[in-house]
C-alpha positions as CSV (number, residue, x, y, z in Angstrom):
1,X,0.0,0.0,0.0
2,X,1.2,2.9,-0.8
3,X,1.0,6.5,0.6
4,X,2.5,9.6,1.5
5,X,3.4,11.5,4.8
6,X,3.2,15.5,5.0
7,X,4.4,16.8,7.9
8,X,6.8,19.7,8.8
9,X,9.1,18.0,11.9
10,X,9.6,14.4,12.2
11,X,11.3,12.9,15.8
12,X,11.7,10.3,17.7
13,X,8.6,8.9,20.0
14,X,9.4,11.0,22.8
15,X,10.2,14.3,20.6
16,X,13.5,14.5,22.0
17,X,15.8,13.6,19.5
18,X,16.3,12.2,16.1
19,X,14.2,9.1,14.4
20,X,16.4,6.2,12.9
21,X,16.1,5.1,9.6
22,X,16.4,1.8,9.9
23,X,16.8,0.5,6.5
24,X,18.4,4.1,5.4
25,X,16.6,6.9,2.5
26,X,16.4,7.6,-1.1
27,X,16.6,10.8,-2.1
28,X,14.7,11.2,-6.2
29,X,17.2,12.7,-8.4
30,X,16.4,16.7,-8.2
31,X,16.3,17.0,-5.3
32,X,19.1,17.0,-2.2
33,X,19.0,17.1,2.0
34,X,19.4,20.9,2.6
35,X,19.5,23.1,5.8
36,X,21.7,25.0,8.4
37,X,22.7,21.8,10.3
38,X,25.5,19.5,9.4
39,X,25.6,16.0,8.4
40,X,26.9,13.4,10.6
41,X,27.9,10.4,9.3
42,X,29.7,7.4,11.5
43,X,30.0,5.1,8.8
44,X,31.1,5.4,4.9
45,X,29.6,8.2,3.2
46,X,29.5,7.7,-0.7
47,X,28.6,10.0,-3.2
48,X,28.8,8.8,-6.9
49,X,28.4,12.4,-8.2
50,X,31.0,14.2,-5.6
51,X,31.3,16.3,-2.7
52,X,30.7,20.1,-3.1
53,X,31.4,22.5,0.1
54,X,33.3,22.0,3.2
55,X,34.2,18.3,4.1
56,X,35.7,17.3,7.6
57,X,36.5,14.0,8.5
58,X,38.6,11.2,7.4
59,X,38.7,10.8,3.9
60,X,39.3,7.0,2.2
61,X,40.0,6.3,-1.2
62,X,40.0,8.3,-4.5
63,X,39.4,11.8,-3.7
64,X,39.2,13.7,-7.3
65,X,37.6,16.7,-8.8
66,X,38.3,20.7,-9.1
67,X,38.0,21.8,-5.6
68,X,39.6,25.0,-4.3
69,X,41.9,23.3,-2.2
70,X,42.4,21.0,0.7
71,X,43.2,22.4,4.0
72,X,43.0,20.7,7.7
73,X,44.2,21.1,11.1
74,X,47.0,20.5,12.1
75,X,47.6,18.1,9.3
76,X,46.7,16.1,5.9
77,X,48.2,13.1,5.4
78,X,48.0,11.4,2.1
79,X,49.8,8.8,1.2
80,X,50.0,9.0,-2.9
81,X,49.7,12.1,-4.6
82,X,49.3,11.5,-8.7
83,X,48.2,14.9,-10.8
84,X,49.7,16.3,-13.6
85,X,50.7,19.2,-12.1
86,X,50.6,20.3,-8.6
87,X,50.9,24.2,-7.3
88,X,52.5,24.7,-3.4
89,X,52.0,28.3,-2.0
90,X,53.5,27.0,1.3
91,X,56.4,25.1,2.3
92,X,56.3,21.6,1.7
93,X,57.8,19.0,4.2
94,X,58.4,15.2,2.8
95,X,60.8,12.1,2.9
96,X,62.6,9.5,0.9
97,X,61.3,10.8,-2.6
98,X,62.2,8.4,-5.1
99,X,61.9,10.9,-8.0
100,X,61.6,14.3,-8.6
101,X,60.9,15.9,-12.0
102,X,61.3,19.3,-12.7
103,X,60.1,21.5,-15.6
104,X,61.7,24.6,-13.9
105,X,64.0,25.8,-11.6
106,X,64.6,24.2,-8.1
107,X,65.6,26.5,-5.5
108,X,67.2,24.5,-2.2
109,X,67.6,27.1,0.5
110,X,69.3,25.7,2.9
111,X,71.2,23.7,0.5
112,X,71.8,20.5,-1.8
113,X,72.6,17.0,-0.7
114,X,73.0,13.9,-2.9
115,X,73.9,10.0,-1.7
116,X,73.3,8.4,1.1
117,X,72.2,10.0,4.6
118,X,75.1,8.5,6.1
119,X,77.9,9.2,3.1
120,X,76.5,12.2,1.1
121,X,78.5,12.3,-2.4
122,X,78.3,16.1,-2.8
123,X,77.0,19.0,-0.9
124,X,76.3,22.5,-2.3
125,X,75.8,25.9,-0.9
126,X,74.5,24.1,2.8
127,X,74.5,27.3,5.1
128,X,74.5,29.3,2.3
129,X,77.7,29.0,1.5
130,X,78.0,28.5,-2.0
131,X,80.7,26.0,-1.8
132,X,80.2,22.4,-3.6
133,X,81.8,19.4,-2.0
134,X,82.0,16.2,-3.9
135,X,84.1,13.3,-1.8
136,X,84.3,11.4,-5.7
137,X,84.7,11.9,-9.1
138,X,83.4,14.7,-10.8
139,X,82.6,14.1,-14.6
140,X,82.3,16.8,-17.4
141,X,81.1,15.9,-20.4
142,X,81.9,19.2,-22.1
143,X,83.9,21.1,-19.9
144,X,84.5,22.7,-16.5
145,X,84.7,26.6,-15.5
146,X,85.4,28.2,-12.1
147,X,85.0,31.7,-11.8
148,X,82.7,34.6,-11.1
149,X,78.9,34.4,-12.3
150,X,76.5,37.4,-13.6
151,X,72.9,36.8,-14.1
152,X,73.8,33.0,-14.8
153,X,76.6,33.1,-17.0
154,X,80.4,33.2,-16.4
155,X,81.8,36.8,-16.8
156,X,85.1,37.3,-18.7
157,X,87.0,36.7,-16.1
158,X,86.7,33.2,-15.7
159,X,90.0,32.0,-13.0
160,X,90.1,27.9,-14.8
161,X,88.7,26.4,-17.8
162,X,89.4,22.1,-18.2
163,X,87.6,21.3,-21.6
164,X,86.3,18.0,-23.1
165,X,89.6,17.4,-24.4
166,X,91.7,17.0,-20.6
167,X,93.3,20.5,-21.3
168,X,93.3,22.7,-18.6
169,X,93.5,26.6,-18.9
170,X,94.3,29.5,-15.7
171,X,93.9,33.2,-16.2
172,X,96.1,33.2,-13.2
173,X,98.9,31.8,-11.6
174,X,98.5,28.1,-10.4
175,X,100.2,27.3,-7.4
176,X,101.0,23.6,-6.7
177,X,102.1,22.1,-3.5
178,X,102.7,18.7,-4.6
179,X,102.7,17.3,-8.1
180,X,103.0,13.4,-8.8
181,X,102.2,12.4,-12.3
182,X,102.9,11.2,-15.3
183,X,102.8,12.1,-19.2
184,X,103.7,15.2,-21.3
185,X,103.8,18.4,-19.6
186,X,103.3,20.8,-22.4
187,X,103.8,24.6,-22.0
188,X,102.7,27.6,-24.2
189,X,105.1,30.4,-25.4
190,X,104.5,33.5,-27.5
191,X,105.9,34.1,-30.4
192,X,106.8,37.4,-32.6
193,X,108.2,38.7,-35.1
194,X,109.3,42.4,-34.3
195,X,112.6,42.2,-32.9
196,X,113.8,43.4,-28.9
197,X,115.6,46.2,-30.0
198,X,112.1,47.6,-31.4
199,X,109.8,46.3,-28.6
200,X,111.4,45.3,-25.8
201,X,107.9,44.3,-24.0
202,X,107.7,40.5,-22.5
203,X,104.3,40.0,-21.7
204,X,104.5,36.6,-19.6
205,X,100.8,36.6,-19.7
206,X,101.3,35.0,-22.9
207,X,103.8,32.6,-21.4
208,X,106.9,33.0,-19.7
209,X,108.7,31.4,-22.5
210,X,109.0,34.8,-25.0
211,X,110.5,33.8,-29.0
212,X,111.4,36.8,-31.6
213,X,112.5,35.7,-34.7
214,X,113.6,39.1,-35.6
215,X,117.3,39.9,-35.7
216,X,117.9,41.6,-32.5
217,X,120.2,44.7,-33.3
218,X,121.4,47.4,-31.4
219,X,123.4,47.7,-28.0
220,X,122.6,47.8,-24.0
221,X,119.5,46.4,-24.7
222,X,117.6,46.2,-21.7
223,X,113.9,44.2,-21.7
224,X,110.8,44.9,-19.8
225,X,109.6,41.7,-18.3
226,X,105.9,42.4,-17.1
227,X,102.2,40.8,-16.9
228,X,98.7,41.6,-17.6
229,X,98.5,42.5,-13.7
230,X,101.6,42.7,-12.9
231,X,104.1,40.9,-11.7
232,X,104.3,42.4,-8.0
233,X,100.9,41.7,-7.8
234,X,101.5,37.7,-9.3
235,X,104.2,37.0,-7.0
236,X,104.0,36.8,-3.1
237,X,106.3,37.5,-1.0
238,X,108.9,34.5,-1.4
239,X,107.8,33.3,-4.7
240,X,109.6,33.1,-7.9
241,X,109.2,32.6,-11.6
242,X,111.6,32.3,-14.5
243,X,110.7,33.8,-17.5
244,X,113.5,32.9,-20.8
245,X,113.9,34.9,-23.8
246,X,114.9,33.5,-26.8
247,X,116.0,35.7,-30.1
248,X,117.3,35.2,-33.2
249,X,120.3,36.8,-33.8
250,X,123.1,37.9,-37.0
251,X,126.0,40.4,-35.3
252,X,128.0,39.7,-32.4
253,X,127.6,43.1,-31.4
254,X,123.7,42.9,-30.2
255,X,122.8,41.7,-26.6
256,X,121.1,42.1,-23.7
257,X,122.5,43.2,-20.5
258,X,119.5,44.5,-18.3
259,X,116.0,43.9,-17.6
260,X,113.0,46.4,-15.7
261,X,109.8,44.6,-14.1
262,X,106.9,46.2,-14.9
263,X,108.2,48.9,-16.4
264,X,109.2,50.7,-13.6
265,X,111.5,48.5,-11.3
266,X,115.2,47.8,-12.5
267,X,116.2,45.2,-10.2
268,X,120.4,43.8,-9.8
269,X,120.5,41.2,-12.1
270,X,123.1,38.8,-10.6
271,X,124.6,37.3,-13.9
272,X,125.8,33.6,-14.6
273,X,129.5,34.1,-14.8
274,X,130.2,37.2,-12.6
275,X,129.4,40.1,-15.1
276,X,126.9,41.4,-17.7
277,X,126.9,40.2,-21.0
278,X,129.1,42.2,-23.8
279,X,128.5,40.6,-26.9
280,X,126.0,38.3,-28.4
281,X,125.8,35.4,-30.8
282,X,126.9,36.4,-34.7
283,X,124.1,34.1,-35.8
284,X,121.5,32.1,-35.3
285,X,120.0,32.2,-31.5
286,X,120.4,33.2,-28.6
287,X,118.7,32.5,-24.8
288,X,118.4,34.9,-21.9
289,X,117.2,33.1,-18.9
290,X,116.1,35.0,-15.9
291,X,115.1,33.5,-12.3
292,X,113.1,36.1,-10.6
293,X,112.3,35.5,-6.5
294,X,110.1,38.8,-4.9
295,X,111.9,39.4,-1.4
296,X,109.4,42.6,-0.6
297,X,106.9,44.9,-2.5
298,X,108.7,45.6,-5.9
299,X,111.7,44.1,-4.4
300,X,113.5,41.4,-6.4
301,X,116.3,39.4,-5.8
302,X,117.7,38.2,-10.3
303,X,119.8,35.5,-11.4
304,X,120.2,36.1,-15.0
305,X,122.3,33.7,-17.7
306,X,122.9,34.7,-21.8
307,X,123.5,31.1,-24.3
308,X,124.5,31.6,-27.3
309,X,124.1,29.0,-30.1
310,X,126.5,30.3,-32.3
């Protein structure tokens, strides 16, 4: 038999509380359960169609959809997140990740850790630092640069460049403590063809082996031995270089007896053999070599030799 109830309230038998629906309610499609109270549900709660509004509870299974957000307090747990893309305004805590793909840039404040909790292969910048620490090998396919960066790029003063090839090039002087190997140690020299007594200018920056294949003519010739900084500013206090000039040469009466740093200190050149050279080769070349050790500022201690081929 069927019928229909109209009423305004319905509760329990003794109006004090709620009725139970024993074997539950169906709600026609149109329609919905609507008022200012809440909705109080002990057991599972399933809604084919989705949730819209506020939601508080515990929440199991697939939870889908274009909600504005989730939010909880303190915390929401979930144990797989799977989007295809994923926005965080806030700062996000989390553990053993087994991958993480980037499209853009990753920004580690407090710094970068890779390997194992217990023997990290490399750190970078921890504290802020900026420093990167690798305890292994460090592979380049390309090449490596130190130096200073601008806006993401190395300026032009990069200080080391090692390129795909196992050369390794310093603007600067390279100071080694200890060196154990093995192979070809190869050195750069620069070349030219103007001769001394025209240009006199040894620019070690360019190596501190200098060649001229012009003639060298002319008497007293005295050199200039300098860098692109300077030597005084190369050299420390108790360090040394030696820096050898080589010319070609066609009259006896051509050599060179004296030498300035920097163009404006003429140190006492303590020659090989007790006294300054007075005559040169009468052909082909001839070697001026020139051990230079800085005792103070633009203070040098000289020990110069002259071979001649001829």
């Amino acid at each position: 038999m069927a019928g229909r109830i109209r009423v305004d309230q319905i509760v329990n038998r003794t109006a004090n509380g709620a009725p139970q629906l024993t074997y539950g309610a169906e709600i026609s499609a149109g329609v919905g359960l609507t008022g200012a109270g809440g909705i109080n549900v002990s057991g599972a709660c399933t809604a084919s169609a989705g949730f819209v509004g506020a939601l508080t509870g515990n929440v199991t299974g697939n939870a889908s959809g274009t909600a504005g957000g989730l939010s909880g307090s303190p915390d929401i747990t979930i144990t797989n997140l799977t989007g295809v893309g994923a926005t965080f305004t806030g700062a996000v805590s989390y553990e053993d990740v087994t991958n993480v793909d980037s499209t853009g840039i990753v920004t580690a404040r407090g710094g970068f850790k890779a390997g194992a909790p217990t023997g990290v292969g490399a750190t970078i910048g921890v504290d802020n630092a900026g420093d990167a620490i690798f305890s292994g090998i460090v592979t380049a396919g390309t090449c490596f640069k130190a130096g200073s960066v601008s806006g993401g790029a190395f300026g032009a003063g990069v200080g080391v460049t090692i390129t795909g090839d196992g050369n390794a090039v310093f603007s600067g002087i390279t100071t080694v403590t200890n060196l154990d190997g093995k192979g070809t140690l190869v050195e750069a020299f620069s070349s030219t063809t103007t001769a001394w007594s025209s240009s006199a200018q040894l620019n070690i920056s360019d190596g501190n082996v200098q060649f001229s294949s012009g003639n060298l003519g002319g008497t007293n010739n005295t050199l200039n031995i300098y860098s692109t900084t300077g030597i005084n500013t190369d050299l420390a206090i108790n360090q040394t270089m030696t820096v050898t000039g080589i010319t070609s040469v066609s009259a006896a009466t051509a050599y060179v007896n004296a030498i300035t740093i920097d163009g404006g200190v003429t140190p006492k050149v303590w020659w090989v053999g007790g006294s300054a050279p007075t005559d040169g080769g009468s052909s082909g070349l001839d070697l001026y070599t020139f051990n230079i050790m800085k005792t103070g500022d633009e203070t040098f201690v000289v020990v110069g030799n002259q071979t001649k081929t001829s």
